[in-house]
C-alpha positions in Angstrom: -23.9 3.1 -58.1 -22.6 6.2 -59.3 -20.4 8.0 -62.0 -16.7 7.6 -60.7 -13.5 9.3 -61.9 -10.5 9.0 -61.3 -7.7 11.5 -61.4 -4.6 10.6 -64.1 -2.1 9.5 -61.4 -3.8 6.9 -60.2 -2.0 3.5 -61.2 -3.6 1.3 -64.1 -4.0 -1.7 -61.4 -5.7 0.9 -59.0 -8.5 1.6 -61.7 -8.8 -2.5 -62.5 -8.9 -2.9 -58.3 -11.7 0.1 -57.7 -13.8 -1.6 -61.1 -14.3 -5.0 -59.2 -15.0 -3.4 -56.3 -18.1 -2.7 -55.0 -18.3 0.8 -53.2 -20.9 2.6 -51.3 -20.0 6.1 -52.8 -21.0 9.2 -51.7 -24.2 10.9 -54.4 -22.9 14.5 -53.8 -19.5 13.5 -54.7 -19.0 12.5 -58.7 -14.8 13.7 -58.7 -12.9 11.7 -56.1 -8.8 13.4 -55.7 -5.8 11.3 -54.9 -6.4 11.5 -51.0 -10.1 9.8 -51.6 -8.7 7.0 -53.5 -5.9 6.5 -50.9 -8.3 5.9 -48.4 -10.3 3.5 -50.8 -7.5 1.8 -51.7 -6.6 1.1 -48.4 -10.1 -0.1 -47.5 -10.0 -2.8 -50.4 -6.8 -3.7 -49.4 -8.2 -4.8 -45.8 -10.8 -6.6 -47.2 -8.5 -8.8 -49.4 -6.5 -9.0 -45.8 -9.6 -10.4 -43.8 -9.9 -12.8 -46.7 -6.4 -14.2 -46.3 -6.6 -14.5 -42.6 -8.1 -17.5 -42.7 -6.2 -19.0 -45.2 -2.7 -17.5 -43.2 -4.1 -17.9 -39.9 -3.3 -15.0 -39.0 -6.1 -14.2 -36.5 -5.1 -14.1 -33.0 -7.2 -13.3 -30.1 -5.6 -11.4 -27.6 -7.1 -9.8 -23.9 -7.2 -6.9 -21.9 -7.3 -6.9 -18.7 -10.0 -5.3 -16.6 -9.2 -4.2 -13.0 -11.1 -4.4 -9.5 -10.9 -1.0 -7.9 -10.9 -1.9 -5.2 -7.5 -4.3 -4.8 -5.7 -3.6 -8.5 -6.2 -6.7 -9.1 -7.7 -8.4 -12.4 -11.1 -9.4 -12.2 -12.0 -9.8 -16.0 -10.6 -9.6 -19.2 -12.4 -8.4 -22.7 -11.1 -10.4 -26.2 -10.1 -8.7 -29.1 -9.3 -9.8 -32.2 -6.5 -8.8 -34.2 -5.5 -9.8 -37.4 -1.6 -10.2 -38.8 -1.3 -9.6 -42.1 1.6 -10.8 -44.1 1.1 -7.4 -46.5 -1.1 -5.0 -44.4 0.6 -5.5 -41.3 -1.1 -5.7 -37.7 -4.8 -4.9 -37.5 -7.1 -3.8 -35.2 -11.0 -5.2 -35.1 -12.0 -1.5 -34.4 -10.3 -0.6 -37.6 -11.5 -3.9 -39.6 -14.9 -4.8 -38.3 -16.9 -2.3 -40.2 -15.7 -3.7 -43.7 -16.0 -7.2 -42.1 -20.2 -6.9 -41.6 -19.7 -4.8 -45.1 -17.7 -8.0 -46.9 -20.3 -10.7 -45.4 -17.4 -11.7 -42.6 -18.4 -10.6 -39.5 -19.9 -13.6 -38.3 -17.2 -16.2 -39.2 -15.0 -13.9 -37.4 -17.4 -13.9 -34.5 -18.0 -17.4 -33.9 -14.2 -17.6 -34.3 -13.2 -15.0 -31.5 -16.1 -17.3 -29.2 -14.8 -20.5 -29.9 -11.5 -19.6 -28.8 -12.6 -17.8 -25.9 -14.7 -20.7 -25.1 -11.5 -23.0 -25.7 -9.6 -20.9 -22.9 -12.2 -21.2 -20.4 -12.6 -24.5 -20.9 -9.1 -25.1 -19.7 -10.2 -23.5 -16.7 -6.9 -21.8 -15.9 -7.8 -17.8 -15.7 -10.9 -18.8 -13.7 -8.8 -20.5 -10.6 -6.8 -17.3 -10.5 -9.2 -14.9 -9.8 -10.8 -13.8 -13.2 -14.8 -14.3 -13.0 -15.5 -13.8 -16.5 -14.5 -12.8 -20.5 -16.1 -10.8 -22.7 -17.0 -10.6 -25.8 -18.2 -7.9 -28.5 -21.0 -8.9 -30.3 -21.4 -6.9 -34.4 -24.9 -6.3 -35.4 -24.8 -9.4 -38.0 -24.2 -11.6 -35.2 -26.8 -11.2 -32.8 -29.2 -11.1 -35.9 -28.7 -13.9 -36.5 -32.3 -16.3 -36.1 -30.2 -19.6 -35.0 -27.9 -17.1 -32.5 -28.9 -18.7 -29.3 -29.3 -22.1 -30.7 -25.7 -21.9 -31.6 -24.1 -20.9 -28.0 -26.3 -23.3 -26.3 -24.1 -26.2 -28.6 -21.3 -24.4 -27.5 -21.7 -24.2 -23.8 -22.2 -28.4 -24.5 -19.1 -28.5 -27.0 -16.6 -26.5 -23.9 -18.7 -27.2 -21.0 -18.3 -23.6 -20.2 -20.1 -22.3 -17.3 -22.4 -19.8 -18.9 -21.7 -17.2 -16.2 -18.1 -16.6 -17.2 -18.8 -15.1 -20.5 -20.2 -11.7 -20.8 -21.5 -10.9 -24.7 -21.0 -6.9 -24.9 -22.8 -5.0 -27.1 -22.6 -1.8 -28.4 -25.0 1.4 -27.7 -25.4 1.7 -31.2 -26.8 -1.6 -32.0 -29.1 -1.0 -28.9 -30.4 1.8 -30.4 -32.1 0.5 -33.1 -35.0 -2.6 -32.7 -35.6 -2.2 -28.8 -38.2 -5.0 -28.9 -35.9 -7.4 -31.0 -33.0 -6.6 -28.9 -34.9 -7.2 -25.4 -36.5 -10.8 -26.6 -32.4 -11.9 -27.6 -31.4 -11.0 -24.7 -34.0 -12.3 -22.6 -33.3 -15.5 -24.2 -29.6 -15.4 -24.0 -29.7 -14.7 -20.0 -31.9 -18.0 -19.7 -29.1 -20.1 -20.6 -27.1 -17.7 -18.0 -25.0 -16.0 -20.3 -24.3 -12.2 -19.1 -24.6 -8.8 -21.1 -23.4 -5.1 -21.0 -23.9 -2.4 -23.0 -20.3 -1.5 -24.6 -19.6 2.1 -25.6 -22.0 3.7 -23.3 -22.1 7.4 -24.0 -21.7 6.9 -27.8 -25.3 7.6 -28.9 -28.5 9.7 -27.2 -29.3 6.7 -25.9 -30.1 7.6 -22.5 -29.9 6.5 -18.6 -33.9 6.0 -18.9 -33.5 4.0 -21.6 -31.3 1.9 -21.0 -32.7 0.5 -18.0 -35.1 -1.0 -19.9 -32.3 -3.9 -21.0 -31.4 -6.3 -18.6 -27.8 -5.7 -18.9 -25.5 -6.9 -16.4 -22.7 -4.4 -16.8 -22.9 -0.9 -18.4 -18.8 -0.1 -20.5 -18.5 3.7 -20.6 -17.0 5.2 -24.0 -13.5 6.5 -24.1 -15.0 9.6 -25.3 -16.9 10.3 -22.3 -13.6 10.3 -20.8 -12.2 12.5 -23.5 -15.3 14.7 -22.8 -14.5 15.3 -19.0 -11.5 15.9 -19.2 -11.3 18.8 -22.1 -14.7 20.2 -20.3 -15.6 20.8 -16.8 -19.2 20.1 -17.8 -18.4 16.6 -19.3 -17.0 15.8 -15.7 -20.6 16.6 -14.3 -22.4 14.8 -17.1 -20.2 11.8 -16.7 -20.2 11.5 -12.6 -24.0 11.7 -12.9 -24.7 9.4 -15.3 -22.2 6.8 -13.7 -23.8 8.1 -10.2 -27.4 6.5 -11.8 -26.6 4.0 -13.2 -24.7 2.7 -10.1 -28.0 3.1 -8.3 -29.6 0.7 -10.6 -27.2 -2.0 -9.5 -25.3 -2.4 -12.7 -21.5 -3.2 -12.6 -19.6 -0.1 -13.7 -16.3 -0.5 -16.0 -14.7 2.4 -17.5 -12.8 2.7 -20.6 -10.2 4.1 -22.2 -8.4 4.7 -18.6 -4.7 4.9 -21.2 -2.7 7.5 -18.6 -2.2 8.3 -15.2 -3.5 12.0 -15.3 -7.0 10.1 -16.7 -6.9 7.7 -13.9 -6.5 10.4 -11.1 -9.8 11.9 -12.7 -11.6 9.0 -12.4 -10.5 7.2 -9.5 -13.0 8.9 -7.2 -15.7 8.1 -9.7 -18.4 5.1 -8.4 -17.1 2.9 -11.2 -16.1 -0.4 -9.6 -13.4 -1.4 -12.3 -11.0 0.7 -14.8 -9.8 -1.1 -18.1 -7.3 1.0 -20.5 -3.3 0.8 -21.5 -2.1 2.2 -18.0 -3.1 -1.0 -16.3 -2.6 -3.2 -19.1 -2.6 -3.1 -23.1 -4.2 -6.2 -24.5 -1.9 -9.2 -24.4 -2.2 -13.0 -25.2 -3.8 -15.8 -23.4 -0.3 -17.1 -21.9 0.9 -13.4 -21.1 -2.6 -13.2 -19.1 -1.7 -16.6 -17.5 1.4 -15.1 -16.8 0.2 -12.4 -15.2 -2.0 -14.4 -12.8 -0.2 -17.0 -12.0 2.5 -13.8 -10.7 -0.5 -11.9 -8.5 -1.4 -15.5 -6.8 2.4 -16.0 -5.8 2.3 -12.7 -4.7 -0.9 -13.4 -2.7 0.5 -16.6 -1.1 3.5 -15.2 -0.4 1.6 -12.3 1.7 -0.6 -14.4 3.3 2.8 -16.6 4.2 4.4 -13.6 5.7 0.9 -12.8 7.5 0.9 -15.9 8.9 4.5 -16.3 9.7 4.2 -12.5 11.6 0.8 -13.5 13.5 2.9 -16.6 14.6 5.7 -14.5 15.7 3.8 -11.5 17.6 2.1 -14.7 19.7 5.3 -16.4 20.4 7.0 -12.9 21.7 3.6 -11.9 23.4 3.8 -15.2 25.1 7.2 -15.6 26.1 7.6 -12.2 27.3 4.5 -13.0 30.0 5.9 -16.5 30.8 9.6 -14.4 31.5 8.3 -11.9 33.3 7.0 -14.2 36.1 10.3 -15.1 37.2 11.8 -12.2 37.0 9.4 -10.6 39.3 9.8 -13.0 41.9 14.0 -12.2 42.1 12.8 -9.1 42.2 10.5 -9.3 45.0 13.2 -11.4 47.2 16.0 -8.6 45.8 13.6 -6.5 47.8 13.1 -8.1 51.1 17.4 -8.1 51.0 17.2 -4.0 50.5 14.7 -3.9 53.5 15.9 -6.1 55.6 19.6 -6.2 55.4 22.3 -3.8 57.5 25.2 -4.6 55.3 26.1 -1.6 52.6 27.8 -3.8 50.3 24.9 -6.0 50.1 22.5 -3.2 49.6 24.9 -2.0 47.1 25.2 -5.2 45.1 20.9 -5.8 45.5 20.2 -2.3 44.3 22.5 -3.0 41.3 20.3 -6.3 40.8 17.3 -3.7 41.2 18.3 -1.8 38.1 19.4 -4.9 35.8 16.4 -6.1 37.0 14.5 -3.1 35.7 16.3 -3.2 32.7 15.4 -6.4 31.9 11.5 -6.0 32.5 11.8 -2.6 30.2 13.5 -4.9 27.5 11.2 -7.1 28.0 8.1 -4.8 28.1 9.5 -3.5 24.5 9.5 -7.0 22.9 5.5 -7.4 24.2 4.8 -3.8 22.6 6.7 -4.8 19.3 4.2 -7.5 19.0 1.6 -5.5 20.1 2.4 -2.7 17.6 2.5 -5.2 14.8 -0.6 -7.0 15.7 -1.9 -3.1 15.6 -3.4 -3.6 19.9 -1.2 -1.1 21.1 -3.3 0.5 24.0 -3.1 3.4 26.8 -3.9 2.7 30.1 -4.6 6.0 31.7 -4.0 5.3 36.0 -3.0 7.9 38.4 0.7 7.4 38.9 3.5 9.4 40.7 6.2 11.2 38.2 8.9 10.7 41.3 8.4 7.1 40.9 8.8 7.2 37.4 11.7 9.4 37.2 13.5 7.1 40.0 13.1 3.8 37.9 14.4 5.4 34.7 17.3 7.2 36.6 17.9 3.7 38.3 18.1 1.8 34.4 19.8 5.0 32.3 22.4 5.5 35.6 24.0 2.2 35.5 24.8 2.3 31.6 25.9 5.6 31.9 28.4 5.0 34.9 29.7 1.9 32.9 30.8 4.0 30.0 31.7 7.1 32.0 29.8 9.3 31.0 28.3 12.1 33.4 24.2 11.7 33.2 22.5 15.0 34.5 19.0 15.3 35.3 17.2 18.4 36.1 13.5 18.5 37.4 11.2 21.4 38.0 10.2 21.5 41.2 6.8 23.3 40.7 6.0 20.1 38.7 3.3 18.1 41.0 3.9 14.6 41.9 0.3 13.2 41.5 -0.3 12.9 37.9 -2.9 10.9 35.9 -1.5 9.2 32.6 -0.1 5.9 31.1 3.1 6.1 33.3 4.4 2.5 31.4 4.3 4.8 28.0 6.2 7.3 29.5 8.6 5.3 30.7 9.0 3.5 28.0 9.6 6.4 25.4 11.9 8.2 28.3 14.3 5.1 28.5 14.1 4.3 25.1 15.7 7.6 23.9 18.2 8.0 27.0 19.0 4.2 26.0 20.2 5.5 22.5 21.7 8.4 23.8 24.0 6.9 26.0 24.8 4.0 23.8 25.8 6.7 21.1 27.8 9.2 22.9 30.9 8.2 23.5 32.4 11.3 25.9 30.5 14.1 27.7 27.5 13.9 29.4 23.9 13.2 28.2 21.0 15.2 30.3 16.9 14.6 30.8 15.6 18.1 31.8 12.0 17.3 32.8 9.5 20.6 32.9 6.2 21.6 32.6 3.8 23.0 30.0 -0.1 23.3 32.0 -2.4 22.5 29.8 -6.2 22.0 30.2 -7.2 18.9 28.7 -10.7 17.7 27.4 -10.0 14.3 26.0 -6.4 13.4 27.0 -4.6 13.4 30.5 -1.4 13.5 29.1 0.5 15.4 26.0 4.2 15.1 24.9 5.5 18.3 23.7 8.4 20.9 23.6 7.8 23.5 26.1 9.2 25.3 29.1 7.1 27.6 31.3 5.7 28.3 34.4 2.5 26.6 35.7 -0.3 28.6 36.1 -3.3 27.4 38.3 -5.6 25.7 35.9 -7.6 22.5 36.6 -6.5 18.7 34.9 -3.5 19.8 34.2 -0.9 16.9 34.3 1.1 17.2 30.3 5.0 16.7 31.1 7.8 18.5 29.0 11.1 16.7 28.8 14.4 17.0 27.0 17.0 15.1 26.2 20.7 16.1 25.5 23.4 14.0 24.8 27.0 15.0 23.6 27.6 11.9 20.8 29.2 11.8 18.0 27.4 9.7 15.9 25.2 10.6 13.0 22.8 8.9 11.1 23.1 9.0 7.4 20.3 11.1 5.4 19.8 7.7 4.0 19.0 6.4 7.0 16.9 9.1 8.5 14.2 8.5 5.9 14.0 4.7 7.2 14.0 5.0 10.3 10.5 4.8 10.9 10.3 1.4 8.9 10.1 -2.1 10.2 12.9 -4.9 9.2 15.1 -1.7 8.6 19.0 -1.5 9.8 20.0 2.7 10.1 24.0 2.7 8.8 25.8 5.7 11.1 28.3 7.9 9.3 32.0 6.1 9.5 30.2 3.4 11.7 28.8 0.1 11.1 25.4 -0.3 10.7 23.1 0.1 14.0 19.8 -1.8 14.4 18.8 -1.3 17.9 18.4 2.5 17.2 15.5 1.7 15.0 13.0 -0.6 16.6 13.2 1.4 20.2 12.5 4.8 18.0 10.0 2.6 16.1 8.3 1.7 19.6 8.2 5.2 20.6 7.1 7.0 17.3 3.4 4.6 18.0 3.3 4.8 21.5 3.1 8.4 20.6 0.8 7.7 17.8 -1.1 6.2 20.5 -1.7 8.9 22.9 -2.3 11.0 20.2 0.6 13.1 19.3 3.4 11.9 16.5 7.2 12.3 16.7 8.5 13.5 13.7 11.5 11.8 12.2 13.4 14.9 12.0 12.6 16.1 15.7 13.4 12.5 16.9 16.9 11.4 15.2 18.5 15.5 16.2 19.7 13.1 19.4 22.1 11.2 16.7 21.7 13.3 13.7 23.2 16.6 14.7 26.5 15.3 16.2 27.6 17.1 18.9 25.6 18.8 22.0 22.6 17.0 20.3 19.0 18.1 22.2 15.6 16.2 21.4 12.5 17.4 23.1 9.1 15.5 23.5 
């Protein structure tokens, strides 16, 4: 078209190639250097490539996964195609499509990309595991085309494809040009039920207005909006706006070109329902996608196994901690009516011992129903007015006999300007009180392990009772009923720093320095870390394990 020439180090063959070509060259530019031919060079050579594809088959389809935000899981997929050349190398279509609608190509290489998408979904395979739909880029040549329609309405018959599960994408650029054109193809494409979106969104001055005027299913925002937000404060506000719109239209939201995990932190707050870009998932092949799937559903069944298998387990403890209980209240009723109405000493002796196992067992017992509670997530308070002196007597009565077994000297101190009457879930607090005496005479082997019970006043809006570290003196104050109570032990055992970070966790065994590993430690903890979740207040892992952790002349507070 114009005057061309060439410097004197290109190659003979490079000035034969370039004079069989037919170039679009630039009218302002009659001297092209070494670097311009390069790059001409290079195009030609693609084009000789796309021609040898088909002849090599060396076209490949291949799919990138698109992600639900709201699960990680994959909900769609979008097919490339890429082209393996025997000379060139791997392709791109974003590097080859241009010269494709230049060569005459970009239709043969479109119907090819749909029939094999259409092949996969006929297999059915992607859609049983989750993905609703595939889609597909449509070039400018393509949807030109006057027989267009005609010809994916004898492919939906050829695949018996649901229509529905294919999503033709086109870009904002092509939707910039012949709006009436464009609305009648699409119009006529959505009767058959076929979906659209606008690819690239953010490319053009297309705008929000605009584009509302398309009946497009799903709106694809550019990677260079992205690119733009993140290098400028002000291409954040542009792009949460216009996603912010077009959100409010109904449209299904996917953003691009989500590549890192510093670009998915910036747009995970964004009202885009699904993220597509290399730090989910580079685009792979048809079986690495069935791969992929077929690994998430196993994952899914297994949860939903283990779901079911734990709801099956929390009703079998729940229920035969009730049915147990029964009994054991009736032996201790009877072991009752012996402590009231017998003379003998050694009798009382032997039922008050029965009193305490008795106990014991109930509080075991009572732990096994709150593990199922706590895992069924129904852990309750029940706020009664209850009497600390009772309390304190049934958890003297359980913690006393284990300590006297092992020898070990168990010391409690009470202030008496604590009131009796108090108003509170008394089960809790007896629960968390012989839970962490339980571990602290189990782990202390010599010495003496103490509960020094005091009192904080505290007025109260919202919650009758409070577990904190405190000791002072009670002032007069209304509703005041928060206990303080610590807990010493002299042990020797401590808990690995391995171990302290797990303790919280469930189906976890916590290995003691030197010792062999100890189980019971964690689920009593466990139980007491939510019943204080419960009434509000949390027990931190470090505050709880100083009982076992520090060694010797351990404390712990609540």
């Amino acid at each position: 078209k114009y005057p061309l020439s060439i410097g004197i180090k290109s190659a003979k063959n490079d000035i034969l190639m370039l004079s069989d070509t037919q170039l679009d060259l630039k009218a302002d530019k009659n001297i092209y250097l070494e670097s311009d031919i390069s790059y001409i060079l290079d195009t030609i050579e693609i084009g000789r490539a796309l021609q040898r594809g088909f002849e090599e088959h060396s076209y490949h389809i291949v799919y990138q996964p698109i992600y639900a935000k709201r699960d990680k899981t994959i909900a769609s997929a979008e097919a490339k195609l890429l082209l393996t050349d025997s000379k060139v190398g791997t392709i791109k279509s974003d590097d080859f499509m241009a010269i494709a609608e230049q060569s005459g190509m970009a239709e043969q290489l479109g119907e090819y990309m749909i029939e094999e998408v259409f092949k996969l979904l006929n297999s059915g395979i992607i859609q049983g595991m989750g993905v609703e739909s595939v889609s597909i880029s449509l070039s400018l040549n393509q949807f030109m085309q006057a027989n267009f329609v005609e010809k994916m309405a004898h492919m939906l018959q050829t695949y018996d494809v649901k229509p529905n599960e294919v999503c033709f994408d086109i870009s904002e650029s092509i939707v910039s040009g012949d709006f009436d054109y464009l609305i009648s193809s699409i119009a006529k494409m959505k009767e058959l039920g076929f979906g659209f979106g606008m690819d690239n969104f953010g490319q053009s001055a297309l705008n929000v207005h605009s584009a509302n005027r398309f009946d497009f299913d799903s709106v694809k925002f550019d990677r260079n909006a992205l690119l733009e937000a993140k290098n400028n404060p002000q291409g954040m506000i542009v792009l949460e706006n216009r996603i912010r719109m077009i959100a409010q239209m109904g449209k299904r939201i996917t953003v691009n070109g989500v590549d890192d995990e510093e670009t998915y932190n910036m747009v995970a707050n964004l009202d885009a329902e699904f993220f597509q870009g290399d730090y989910f998932s580079p685009p792979i092949t048809a079986n690495e996608l069935i791969g992929i799937l077929r690994a998430t559903e196993l994952a899914r069944v297994e949860e939903r196994r283990a779901k079911a298998a734990n709801e099956a387990k929390s009703s079998f403890l729940a229920n035969m901690s009730h049915e147990i209980r029964t009994p054991i209240n009736a032996v201790l009723g009877m072991n009752e009516v012996i402590l009231r109405e017998s003379n003998d000493e050694n009798i009382k002796e032997y039922a008050r011992n029965i009193e305490g196992a008795g106990r014991t067992l109930l509080s075991l017992i009572n732990d096994i129903l709150d593990f199922s509670k706590i895992e069924a997530g129904n852990m309750e308070i029940v706020n009664v007015g209850y009497n600390l002196s009772s309390v304190l007597n049934d958890v003297i009565n359980m913690i006393s006999i284990r300590a006297k077994v092992k020898k070990l000297d168990f010391v409690v101190k009470v202030d008496e300007n604590i009131p009796d009457a108090l108003y509170g879930d008394e089960i809790r607090l007896r629960q968390v009180m012989v839970n962490i005496l339980n571990n602290a005479v189990k782990y202390t082997n010599e010495g003496s392990v103490t509960l020094d019970v005091a009192m904080e006043a505290v007025i109260s809006h919202r919650r009758a009772m409070k577990v904190r570290m405190a000791k002072a003196p009670t002032p007069p104050v209304l509703q005041t009923s928060t206990k303080c109570k610590e807990i010493t032990d002299k042990g020797v055992v401590a808990i690995t720093p391995e171990g302290e970070e797990k303790l919280f966790e469930a189906d976890t065994v916590i290995c003691a320095l030197g010792l062999r590993p100890q189980a019971a430690v964690v689920s009593e903890l466990r139980n007491t870390k939510h019943a204080f979740q419960a009434i509000g207040d949390c027990t931190r892992a470090q505050q709880v394990t100083q009982a076992v952790r520090a060694g010797y002349d351990a404390a712990m507070s609540l």
